[in-house]
mmCIF file of the N, C-alpha and C atoms, coordinates in Angstrom:
data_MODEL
# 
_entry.id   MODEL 
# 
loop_
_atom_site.group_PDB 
_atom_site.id 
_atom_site.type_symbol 
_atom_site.label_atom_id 
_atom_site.label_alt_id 
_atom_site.label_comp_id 
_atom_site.label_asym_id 
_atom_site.label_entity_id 
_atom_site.label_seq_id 
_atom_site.pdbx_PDB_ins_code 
_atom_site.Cartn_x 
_atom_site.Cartn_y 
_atom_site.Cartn_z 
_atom_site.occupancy 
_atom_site.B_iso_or_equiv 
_atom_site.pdbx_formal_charge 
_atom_site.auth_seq_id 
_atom_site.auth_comp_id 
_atom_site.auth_asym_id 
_atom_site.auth_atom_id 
_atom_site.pdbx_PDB_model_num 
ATOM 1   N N  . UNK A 1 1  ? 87.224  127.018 112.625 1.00 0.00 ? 1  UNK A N  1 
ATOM 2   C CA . UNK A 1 1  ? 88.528  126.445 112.885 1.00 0.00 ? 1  UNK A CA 1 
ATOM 3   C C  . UNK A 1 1  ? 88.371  125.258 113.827 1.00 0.00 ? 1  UNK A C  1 
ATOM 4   N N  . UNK A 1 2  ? 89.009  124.173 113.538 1.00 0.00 ? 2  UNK A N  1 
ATOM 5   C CA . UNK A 1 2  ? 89.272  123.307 114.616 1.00 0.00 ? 2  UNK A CA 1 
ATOM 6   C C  . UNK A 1 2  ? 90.041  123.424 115.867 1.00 0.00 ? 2  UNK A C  1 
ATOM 7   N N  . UNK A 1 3  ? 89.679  122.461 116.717 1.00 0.00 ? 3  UNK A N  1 
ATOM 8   C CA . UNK A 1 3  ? 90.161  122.884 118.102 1.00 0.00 ? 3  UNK A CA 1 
ATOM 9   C C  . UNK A 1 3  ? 91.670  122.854 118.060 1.00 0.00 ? 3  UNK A C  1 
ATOM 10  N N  . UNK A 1 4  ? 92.295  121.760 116.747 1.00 0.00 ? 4  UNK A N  1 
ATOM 11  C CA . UNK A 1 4  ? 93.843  121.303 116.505 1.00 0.00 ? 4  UNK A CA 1 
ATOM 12  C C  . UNK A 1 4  ? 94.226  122.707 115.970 1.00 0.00 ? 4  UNK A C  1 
ATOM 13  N N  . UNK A 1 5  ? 93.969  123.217 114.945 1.00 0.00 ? 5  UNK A N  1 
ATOM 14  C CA . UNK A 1 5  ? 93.942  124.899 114.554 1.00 0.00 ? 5  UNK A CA 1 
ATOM 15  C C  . UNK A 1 5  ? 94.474  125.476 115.234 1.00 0.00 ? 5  UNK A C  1 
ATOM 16  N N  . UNK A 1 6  ? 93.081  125.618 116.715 1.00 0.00 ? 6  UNK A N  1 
ATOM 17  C CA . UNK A 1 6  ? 93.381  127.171 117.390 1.00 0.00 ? 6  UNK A CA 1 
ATOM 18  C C  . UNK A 1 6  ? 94.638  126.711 118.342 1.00 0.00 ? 6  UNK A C  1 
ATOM 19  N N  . UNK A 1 7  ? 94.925  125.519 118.320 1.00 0.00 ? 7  UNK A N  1 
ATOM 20  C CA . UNK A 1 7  ? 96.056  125.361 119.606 1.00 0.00 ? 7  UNK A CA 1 
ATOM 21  C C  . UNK A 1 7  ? 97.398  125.236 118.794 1.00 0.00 ? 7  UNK A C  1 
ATOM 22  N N  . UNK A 1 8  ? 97.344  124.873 117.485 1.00 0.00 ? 8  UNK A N  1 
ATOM 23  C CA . UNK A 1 8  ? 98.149  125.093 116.820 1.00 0.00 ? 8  UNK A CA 1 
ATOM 24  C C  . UNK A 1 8  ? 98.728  126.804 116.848 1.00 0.00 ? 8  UNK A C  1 
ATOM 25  N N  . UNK A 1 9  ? 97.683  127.453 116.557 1.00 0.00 ? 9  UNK A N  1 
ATOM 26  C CA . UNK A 1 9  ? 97.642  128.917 116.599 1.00 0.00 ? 9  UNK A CA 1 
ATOM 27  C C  . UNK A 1 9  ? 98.536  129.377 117.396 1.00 0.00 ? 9  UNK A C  1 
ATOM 28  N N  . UNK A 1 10 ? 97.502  128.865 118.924 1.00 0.00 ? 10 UNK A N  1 
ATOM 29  C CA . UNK A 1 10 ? 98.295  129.982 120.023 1.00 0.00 ? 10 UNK A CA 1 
ATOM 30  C C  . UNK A 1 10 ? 99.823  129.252 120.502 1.00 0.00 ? 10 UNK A C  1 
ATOM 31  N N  . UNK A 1 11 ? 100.413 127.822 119.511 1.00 0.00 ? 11 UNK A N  1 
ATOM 32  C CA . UNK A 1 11 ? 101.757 127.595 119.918 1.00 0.00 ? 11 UNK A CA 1 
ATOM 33  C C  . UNK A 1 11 ? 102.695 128.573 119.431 1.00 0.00 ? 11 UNK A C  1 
ATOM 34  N N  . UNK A 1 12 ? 102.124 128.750 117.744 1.00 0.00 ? 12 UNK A N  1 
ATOM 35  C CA . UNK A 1 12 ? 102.718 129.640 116.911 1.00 0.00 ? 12 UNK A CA 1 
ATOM 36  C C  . UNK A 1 12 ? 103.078 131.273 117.848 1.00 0.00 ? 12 UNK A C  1 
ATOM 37  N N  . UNK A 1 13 ? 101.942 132.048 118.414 1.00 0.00 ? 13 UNK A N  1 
ATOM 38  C CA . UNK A 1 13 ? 101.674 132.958 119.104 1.00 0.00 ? 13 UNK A CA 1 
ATOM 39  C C  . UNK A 1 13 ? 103.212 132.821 120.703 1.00 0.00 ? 13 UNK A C  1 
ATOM 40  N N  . UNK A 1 14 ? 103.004 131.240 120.916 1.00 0.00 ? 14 UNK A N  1 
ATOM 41  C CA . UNK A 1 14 ? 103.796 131.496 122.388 1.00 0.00 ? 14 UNK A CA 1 
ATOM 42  C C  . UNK A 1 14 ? 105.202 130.897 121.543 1.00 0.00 ? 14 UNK A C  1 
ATOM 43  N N  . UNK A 1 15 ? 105.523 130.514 120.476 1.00 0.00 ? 15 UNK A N  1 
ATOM 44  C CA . UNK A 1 15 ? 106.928 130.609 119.938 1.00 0.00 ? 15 UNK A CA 1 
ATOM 45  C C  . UNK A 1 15 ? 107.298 131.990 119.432 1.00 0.00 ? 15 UNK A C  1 
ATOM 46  N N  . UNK A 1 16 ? 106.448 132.825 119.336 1.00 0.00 ? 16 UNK A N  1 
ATOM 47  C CA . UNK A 1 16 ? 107.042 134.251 118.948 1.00 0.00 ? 16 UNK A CA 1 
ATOM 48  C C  . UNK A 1 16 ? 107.418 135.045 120.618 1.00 0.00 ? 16 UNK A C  1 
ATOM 49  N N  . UNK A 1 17 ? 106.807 134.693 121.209 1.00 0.00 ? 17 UNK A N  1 
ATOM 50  C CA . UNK A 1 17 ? 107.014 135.245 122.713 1.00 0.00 ? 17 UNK A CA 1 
ATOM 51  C C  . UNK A 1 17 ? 108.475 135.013 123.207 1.00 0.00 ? 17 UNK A C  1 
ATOM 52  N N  . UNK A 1 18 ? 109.102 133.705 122.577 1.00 0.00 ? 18 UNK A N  1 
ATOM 53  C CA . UNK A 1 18 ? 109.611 133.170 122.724 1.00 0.00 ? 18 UNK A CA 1 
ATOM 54  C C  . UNK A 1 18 ? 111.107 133.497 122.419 1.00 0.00 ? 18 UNK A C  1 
ATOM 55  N N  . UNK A 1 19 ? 111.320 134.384 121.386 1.00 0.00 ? 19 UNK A N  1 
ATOM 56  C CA . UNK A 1 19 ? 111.570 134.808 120.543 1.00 0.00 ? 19 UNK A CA 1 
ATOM 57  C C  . UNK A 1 19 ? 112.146 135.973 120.669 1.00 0.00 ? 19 UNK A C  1 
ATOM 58  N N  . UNK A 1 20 ? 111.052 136.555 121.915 1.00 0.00 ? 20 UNK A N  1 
ATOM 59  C CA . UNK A 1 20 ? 111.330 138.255 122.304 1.00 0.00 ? 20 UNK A CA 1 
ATOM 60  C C  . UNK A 1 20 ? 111.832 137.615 123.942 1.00 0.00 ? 20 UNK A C  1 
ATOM 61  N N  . UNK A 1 21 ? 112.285 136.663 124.239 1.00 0.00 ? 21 UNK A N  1 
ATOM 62  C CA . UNK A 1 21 ? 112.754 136.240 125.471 1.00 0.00 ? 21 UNK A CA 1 
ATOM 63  C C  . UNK A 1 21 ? 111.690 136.403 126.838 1.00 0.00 ? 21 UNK A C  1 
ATOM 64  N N  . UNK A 1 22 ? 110.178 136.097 125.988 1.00 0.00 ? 22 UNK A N  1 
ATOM 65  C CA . UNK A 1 22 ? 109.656 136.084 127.058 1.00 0.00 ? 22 UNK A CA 1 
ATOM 66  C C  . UNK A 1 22 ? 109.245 134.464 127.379 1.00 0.00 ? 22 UNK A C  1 
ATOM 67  N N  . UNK A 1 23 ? 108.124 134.008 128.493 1.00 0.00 ? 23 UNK A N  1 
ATOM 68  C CA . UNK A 1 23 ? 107.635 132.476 128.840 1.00 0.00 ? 23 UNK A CA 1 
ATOM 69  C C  . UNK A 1 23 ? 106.572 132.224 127.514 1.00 0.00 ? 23 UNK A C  1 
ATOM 70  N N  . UNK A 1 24 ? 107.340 130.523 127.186 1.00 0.00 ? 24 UNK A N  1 
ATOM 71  C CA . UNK A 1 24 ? 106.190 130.418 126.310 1.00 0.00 ? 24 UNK A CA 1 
ATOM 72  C C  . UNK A 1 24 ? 104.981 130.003 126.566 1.00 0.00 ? 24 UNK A C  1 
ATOM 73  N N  . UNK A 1 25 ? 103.996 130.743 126.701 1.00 0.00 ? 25 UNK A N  1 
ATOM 74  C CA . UNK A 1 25 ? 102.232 130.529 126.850 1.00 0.00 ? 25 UNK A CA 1 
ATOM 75  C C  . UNK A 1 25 ? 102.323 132.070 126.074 1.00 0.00 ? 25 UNK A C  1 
ATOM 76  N N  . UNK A 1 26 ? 100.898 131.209 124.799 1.00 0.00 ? 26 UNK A N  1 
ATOM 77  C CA . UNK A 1 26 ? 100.345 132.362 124.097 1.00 0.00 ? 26 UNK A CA 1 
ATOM 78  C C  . UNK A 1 26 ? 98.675  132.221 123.988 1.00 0.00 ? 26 UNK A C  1 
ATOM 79  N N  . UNK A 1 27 ? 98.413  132.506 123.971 1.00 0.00 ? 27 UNK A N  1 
ATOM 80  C CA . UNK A 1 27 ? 96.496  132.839 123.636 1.00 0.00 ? 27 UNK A CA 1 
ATOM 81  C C  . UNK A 1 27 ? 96.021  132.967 122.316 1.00 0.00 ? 27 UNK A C  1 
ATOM 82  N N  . UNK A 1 28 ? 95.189  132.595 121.633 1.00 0.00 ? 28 UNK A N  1 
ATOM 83  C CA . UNK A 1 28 ? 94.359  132.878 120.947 1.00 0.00 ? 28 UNK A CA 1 
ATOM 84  C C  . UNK A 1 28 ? 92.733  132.754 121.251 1.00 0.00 ? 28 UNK A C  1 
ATOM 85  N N  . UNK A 1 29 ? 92.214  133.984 120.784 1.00 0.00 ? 29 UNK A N  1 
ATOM 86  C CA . UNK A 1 29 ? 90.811  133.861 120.880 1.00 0.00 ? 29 UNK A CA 1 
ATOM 87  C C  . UNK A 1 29 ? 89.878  133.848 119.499 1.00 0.00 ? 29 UNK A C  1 
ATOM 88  N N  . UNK A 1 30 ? 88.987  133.001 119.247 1.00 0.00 ? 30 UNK A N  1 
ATOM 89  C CA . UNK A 1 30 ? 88.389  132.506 118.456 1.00 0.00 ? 30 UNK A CA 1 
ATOM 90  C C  . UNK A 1 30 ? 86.912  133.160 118.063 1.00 0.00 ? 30 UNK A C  1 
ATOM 91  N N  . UNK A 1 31 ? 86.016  133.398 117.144 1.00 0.00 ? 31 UNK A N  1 
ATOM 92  C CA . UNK A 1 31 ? 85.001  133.854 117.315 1.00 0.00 ? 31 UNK A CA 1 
ATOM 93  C C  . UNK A 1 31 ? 84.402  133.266 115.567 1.00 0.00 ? 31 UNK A C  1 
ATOM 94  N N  . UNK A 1 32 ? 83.384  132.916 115.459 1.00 0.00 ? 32 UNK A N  1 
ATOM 95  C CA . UNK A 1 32 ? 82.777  132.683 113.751 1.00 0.00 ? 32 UNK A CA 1 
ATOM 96  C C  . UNK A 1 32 ? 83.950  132.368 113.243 1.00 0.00 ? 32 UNK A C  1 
ATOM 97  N N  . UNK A 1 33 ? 84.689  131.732 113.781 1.00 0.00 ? 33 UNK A N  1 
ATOM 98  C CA . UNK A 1 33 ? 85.765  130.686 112.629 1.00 0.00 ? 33 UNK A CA 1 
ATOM 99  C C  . UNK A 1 33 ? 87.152  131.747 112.247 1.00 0.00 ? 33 UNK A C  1 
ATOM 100 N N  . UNK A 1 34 ? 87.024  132.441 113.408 1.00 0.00 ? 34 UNK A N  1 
ATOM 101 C CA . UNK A 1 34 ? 88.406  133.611 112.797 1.00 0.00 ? 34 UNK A CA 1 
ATOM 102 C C  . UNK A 1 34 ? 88.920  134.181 114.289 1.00 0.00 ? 34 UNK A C  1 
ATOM 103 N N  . UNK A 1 35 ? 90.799  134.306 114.089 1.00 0.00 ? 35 UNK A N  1 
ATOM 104 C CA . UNK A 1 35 ? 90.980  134.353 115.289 1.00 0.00 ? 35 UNK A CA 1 
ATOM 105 C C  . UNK A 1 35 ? 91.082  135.810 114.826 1.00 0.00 ? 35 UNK A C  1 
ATOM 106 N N  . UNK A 1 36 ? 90.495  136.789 116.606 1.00 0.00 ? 36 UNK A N  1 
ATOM 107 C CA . UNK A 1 36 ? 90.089  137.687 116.586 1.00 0.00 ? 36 UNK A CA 1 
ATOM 108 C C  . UNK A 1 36 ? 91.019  138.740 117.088 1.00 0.00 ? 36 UNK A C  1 
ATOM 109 N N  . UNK A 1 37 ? 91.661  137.955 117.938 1.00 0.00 ? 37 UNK A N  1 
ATOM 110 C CA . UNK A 1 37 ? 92.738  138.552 119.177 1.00 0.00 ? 37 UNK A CA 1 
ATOM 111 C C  . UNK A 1 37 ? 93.852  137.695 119.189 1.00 0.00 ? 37 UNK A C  1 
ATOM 112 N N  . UNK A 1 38 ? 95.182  137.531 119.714 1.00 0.00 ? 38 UNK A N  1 
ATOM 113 C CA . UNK A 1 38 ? 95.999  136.849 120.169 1.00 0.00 ? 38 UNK A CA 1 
ATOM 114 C C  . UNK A 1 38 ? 97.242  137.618 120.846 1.00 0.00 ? 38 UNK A C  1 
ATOM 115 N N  . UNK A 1 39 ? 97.885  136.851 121.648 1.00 0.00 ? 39 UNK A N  1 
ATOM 116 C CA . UNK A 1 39 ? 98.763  137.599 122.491 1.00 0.00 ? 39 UNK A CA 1 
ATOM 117 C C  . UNK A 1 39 ? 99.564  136.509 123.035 1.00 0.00 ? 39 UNK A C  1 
ATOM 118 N N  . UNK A 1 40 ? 101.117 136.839 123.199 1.00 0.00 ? 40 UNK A N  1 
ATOM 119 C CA . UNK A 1 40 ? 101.823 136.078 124.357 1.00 0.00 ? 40 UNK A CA 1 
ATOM 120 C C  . UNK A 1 40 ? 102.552 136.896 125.766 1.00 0.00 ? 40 UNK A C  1 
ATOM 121 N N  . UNK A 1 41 ? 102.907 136.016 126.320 1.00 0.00 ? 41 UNK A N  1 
ATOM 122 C CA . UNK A 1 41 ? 103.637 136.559 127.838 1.00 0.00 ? 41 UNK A CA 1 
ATOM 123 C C  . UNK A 1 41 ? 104.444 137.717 127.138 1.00 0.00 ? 41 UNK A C  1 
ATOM 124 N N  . UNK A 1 42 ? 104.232 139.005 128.309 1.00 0.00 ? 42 UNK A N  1 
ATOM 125 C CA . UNK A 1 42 ? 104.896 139.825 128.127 1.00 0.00 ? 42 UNK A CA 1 
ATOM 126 C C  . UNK A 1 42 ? 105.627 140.383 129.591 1.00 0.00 ? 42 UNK A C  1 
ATOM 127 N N  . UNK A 1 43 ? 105.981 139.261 129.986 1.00 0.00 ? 43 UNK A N  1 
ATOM 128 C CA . UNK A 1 43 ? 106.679 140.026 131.729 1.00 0.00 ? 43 UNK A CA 1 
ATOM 129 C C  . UNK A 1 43 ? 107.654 140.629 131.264 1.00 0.00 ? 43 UNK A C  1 
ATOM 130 N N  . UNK A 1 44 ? 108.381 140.051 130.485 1.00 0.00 ? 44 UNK A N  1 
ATOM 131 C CA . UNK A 1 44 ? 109.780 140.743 130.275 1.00 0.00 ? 44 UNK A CA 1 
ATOM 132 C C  . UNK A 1 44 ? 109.737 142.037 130.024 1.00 0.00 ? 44 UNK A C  1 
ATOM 133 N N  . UNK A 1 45 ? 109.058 142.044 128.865 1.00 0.00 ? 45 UNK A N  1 
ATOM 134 C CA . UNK A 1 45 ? 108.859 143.309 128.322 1.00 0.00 ? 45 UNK A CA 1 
ATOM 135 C C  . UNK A 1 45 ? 108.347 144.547 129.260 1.00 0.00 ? 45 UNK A C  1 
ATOM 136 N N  . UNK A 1 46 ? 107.429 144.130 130.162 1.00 0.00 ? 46 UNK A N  1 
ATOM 137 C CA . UNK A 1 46 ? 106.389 144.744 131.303 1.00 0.00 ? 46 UNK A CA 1 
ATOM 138 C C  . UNK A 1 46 ? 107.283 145.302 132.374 1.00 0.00 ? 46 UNK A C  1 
ATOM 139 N N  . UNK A 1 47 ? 108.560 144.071 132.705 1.00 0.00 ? 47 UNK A N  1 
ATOM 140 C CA . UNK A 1 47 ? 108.681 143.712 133.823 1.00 0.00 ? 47 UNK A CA 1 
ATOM 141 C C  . UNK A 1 47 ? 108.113 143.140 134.913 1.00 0.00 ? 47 UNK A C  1 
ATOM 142 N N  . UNK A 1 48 ? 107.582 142.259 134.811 1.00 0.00 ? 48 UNK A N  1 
ATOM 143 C CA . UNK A 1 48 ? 106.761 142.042 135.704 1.00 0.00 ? 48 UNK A CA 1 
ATOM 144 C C  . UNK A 1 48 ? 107.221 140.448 135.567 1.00 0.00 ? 48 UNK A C  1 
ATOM 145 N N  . UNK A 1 49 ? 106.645 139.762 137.287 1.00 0.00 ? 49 UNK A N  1 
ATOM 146 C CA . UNK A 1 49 ? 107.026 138.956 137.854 1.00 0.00 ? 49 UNK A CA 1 
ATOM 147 C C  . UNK A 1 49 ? 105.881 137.861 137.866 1.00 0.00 ? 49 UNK A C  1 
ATOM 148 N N  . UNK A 1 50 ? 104.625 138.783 136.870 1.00 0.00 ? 50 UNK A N  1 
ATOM 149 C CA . UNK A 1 50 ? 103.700 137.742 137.325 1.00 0.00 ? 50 UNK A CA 1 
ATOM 150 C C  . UNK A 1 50 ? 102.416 137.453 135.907 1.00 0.00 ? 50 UNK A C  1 
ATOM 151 N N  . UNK A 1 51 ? 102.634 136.034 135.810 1.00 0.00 ? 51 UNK A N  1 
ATOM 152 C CA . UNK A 1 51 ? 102.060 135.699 134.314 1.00 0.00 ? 51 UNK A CA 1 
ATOM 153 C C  . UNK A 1 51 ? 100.047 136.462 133.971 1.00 0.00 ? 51 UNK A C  1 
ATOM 154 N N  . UNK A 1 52 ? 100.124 137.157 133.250 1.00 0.00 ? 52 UNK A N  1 
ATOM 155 C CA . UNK A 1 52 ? 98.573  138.202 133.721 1.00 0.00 ? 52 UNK A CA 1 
ATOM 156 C C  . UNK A 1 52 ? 98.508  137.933 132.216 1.00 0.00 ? 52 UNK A C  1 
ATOM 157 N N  . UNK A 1 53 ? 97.740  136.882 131.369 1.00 0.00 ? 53 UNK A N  1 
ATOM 158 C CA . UNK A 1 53 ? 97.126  137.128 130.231 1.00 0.00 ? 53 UNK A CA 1 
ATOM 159 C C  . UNK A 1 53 ? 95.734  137.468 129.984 1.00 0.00 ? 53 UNK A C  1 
ATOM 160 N N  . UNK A 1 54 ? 94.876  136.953 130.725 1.00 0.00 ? 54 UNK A N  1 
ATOM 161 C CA . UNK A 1 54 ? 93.850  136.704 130.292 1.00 0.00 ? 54 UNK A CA 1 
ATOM 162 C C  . UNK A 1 54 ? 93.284  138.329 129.706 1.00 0.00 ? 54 UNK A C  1 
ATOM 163 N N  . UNK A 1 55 ? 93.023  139.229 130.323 1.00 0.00 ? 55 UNK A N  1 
ATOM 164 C CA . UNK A 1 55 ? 92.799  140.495 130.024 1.00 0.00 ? 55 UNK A CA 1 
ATOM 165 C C  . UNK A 1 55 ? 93.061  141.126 128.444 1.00 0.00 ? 55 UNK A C  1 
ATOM 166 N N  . UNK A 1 56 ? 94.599  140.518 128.598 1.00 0.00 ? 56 UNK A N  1 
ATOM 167 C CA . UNK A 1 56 ? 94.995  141.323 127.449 1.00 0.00 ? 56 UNK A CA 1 
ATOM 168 C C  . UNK A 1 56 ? 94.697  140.194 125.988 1.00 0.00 ? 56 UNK A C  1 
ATOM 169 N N  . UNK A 1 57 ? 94.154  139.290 125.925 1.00 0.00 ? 57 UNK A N  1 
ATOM 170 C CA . UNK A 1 57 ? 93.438  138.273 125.005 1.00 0.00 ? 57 UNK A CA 1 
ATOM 171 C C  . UNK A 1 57 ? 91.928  138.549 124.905 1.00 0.00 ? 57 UNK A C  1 
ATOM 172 N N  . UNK A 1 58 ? 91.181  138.742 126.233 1.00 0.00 ? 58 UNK A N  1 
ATOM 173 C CA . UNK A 1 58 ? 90.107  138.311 125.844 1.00 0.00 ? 58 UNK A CA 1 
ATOM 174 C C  . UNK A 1 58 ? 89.735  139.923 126.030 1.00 0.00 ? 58 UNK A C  1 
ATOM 175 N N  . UNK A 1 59 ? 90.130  140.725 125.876 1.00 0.00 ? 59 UNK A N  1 
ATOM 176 C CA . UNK A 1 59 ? 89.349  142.169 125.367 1.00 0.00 ? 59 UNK A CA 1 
ATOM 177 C C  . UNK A 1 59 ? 89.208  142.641 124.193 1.00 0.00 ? 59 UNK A C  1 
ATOM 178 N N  . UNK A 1 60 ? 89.850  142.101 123.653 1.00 0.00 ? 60 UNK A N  1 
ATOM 179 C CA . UNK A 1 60 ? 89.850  142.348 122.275 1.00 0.00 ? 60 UNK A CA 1 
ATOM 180 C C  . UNK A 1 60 ? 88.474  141.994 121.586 1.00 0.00 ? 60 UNK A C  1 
ATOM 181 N N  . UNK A 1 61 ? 88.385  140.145 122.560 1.00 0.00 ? 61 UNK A N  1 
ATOM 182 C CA . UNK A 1 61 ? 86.953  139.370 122.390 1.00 0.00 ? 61 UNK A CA 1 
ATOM 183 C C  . UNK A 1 61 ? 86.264  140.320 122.179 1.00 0.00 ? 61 UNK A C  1 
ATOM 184 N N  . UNK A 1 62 ? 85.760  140.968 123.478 1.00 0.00 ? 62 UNK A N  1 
ATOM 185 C CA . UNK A 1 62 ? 84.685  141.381 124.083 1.00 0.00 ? 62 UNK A CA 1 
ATOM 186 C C  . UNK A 1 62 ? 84.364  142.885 123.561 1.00 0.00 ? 62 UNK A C  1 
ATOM 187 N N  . UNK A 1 63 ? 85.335  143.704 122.387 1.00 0.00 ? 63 UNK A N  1 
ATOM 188 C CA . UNK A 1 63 ? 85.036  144.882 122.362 1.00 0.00 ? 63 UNK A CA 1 
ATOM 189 C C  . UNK A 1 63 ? 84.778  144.054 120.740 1.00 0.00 ? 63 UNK A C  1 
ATOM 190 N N  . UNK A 1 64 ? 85.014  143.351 119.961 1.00 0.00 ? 64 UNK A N  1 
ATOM 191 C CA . UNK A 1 64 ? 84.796  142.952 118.824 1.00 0.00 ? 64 UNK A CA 1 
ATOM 192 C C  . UNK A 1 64 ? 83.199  142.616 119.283 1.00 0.00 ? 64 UNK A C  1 
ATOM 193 N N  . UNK A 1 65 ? 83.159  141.558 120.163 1.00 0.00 ? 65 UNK A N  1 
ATOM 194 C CA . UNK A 1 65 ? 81.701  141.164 120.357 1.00 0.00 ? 65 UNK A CA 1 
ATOM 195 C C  . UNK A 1 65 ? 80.819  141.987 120.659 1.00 0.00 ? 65 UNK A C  1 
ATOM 196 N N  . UNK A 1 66 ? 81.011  143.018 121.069 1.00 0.00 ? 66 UNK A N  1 
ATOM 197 C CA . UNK A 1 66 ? 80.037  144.177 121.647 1.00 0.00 ? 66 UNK A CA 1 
ATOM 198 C C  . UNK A 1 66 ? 79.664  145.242 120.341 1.00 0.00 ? 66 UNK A C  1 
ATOM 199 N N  . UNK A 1 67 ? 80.572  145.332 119.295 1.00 0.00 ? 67 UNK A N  1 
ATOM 200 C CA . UNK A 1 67 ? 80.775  145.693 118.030 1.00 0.00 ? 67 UNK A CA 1 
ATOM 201 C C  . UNK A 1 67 ? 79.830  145.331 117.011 1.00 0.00 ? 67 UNK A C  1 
ATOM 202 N N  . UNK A 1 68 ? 79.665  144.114 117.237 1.00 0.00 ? 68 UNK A N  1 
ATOM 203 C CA . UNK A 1 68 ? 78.773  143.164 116.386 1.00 0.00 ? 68 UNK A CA 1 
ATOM 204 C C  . UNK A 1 68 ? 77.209  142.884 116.951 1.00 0.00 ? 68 UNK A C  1 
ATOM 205 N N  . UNK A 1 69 ? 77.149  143.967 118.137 1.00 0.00 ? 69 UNK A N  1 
ATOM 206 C CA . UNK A 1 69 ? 75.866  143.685 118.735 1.00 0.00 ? 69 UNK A CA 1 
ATOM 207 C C  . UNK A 1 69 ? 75.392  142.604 119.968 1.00 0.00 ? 69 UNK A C  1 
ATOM 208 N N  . UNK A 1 70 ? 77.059  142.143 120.532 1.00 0.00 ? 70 UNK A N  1 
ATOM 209 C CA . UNK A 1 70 ? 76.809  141.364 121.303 1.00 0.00 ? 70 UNK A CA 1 
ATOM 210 C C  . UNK A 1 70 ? 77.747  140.001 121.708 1.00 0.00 ? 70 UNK A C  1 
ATOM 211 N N  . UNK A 1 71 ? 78.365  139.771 122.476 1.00 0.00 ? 71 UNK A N  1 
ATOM 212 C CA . UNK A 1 71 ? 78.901  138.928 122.515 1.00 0.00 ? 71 UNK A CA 1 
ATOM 213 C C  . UNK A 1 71 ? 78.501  137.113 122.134 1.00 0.00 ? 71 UNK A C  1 
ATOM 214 N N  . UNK A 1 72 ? 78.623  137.077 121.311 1.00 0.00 ? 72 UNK A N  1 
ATOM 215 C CA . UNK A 1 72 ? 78.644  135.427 120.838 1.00 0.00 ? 72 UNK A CA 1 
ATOM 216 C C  . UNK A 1 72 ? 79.308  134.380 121.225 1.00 0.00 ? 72 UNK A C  1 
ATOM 217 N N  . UNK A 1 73 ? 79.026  133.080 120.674 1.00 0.00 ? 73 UNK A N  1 
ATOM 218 C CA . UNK A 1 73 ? 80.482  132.592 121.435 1.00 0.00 ? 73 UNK A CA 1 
ATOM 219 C C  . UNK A 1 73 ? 82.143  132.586 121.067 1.00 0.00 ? 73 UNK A C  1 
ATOM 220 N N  . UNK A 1 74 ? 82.599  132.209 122.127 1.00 0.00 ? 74 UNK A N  1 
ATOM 221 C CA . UNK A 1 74 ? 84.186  132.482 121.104 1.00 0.00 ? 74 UNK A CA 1 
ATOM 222 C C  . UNK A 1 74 ? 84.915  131.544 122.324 1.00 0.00 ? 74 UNK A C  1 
ATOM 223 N N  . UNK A 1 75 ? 85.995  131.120 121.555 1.00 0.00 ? 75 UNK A N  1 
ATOM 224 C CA . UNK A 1 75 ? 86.622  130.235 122.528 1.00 0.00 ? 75 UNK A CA 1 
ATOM 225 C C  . UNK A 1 75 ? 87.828  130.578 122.586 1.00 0.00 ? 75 UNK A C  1 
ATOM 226 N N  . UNK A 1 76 ? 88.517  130.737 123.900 1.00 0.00 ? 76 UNK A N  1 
ATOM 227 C CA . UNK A 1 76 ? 89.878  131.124 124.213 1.00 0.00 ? 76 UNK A CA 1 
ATOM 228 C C  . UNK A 1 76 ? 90.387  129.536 124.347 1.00 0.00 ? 76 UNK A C  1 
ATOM 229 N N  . UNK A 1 77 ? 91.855  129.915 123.760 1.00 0.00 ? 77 UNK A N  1 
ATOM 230 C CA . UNK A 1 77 ? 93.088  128.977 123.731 1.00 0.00 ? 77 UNK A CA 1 
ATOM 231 C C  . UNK A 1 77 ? 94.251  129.760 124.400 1.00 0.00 ? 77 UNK A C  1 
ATOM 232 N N  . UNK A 1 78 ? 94.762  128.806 125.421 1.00 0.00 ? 78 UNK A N  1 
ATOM 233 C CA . UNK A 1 78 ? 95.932  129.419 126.150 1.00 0.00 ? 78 UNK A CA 1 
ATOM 234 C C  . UNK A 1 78 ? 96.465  127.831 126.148 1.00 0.00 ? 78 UNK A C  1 
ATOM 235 N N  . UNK A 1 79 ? 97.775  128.069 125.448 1.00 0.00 ? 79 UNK A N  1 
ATOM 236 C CA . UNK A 1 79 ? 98.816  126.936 126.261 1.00 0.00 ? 79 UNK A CA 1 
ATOM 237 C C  . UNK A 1 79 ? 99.929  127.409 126.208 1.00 0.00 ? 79 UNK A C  1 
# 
């Protein structure tokens, strides 16, 4: 995927957030040309007061990569 792609992606990802009345920033994470994970803000939903993505994007990475024998590269998109 191109870099225009994955940011395309994670707009798509933070207009659905958007949607459920939460902030728009969404994530996608990338790995061999396929997004693997994605996620947007969920304070609302949480309640919570304080923007915490990274975790809930890039674990997904890291249990796929560990799956496959290892983490490779993969590139996170957050806007």
């Amino acid at each position: 995927m191109t870099p225009e792609e994955l940011v395309d992606a994670a707009i798509s990802v933070a207009e659905e957030g958007v949607l459920r009345r939460e902030m728009p920033i969404g994530a996608v994470v990338e790995m061999g040309g396929e997004i693997i994970a994605s996620t947007h803000t969920q304070d609302q939903a949480r309640q919570r007061h304080l923007v915490v993505m990274s975790s809930q994007v890039v674990q997904p990475g890291d249990r796929r990569g560990l799956a496959d024998g290892g983490v490779g590269p993969m590139m996170v998109v957050i806007v």
